[in-house]
C-alpha positions in Angstrom: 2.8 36.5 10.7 5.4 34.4 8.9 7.6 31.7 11.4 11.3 31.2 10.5 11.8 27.8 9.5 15.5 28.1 11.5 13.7 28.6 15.1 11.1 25.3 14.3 11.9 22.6 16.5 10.9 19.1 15.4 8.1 17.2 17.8 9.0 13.7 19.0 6.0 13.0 17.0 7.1 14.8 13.4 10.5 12.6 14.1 8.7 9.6 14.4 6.6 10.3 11.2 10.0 10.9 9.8 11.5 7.3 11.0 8.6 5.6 9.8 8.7 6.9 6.3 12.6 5.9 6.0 11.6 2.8 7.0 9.0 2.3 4.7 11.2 3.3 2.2 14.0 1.4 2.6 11.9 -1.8 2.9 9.6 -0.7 -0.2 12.2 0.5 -2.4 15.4 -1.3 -1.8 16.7 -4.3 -3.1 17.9 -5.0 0.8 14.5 -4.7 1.5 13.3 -7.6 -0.7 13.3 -10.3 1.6 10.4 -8.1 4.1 8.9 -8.0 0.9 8.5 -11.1 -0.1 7.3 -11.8 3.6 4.8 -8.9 3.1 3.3 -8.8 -0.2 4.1 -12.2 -2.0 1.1 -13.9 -0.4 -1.0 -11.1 -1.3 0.1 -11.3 -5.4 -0.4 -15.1 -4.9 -4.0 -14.9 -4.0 -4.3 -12.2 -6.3 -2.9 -14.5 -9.2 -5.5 -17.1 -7.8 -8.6 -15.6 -7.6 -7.9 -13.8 -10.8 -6.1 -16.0 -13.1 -5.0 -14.8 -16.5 -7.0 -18.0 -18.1 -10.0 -16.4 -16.8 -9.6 -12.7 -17.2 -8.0 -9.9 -18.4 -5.6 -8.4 -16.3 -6.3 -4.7 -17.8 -10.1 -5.2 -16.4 -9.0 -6.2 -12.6 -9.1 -3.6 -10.6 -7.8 -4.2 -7.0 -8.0 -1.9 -4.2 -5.3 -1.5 -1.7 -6.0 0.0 1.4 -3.2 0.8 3.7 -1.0 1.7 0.5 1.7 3.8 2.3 4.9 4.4 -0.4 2.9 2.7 -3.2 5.3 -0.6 -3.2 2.2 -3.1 -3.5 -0.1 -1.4 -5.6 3.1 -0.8 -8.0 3.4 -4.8 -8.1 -0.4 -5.0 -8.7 0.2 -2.5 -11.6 3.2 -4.8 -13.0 0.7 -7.4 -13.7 -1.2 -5.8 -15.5 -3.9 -5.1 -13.5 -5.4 -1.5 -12.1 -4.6 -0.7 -8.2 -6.7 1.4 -6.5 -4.4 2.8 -3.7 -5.2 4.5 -0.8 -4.5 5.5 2.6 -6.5 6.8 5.6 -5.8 7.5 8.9 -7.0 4.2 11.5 -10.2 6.2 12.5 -11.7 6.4 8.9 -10.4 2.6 7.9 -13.2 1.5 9.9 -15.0 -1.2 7.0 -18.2 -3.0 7.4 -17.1 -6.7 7.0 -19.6 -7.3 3.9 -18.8 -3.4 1.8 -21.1 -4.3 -1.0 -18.3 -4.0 -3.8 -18.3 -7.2 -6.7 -15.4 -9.2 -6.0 -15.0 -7.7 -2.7 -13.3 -10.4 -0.3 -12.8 -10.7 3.0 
């Protein structure tokens, strides 16, 4: 049986989903969103420009994964240097991460 779409009421919850994502977007995305930004992700491409510095290796053959990666904003900065993002996102009850995961490179 088929539901019409016009007799669907949003959930507080689908709503808040929705808020979120705007959000996300707007901060991601924008150019007013730069400053959140720069708060966010800067020190993360710093220490990613440290630990991996072009002197020392070639961007092409970094691969950095990025949990958490949402609207794609960081691992579309990581891609911008050059280097390979491994984005992806979970819900909280599968992020759960041993503190040492066995992966080269892998700090923590």
């Amino acid at each position: 049986k088929l539901l019409s779409l016009q007799h669907q009421i949003a959930s507080g919850f689908d709503m808040e989903k929705v808020k979120t994502t705007i959000k996300q977007f707007y901060r991601d995305w924008s150019s007013e969103g730069q400053a959140e930004r720069d708060t966010c992700y800067k020190p993360i491409i710093d220490e990613i420009k440290k630990r991996f510095p072009f002197t020392e290796y070639t961007p092409s053959e970094v691969s950095i994964l990025v949990p958490g990666a949402g609207l794609g904003r960081l691992a579309w900065e990581i891609a911008h240097l050059g280097m390979s993002p491994l984005p992806f996102t979970v819900p909280c009850s599968m992020s759960l991460c041993p503190l040492d995961c066995g992966l080269p490179q892998c700090v923590w």
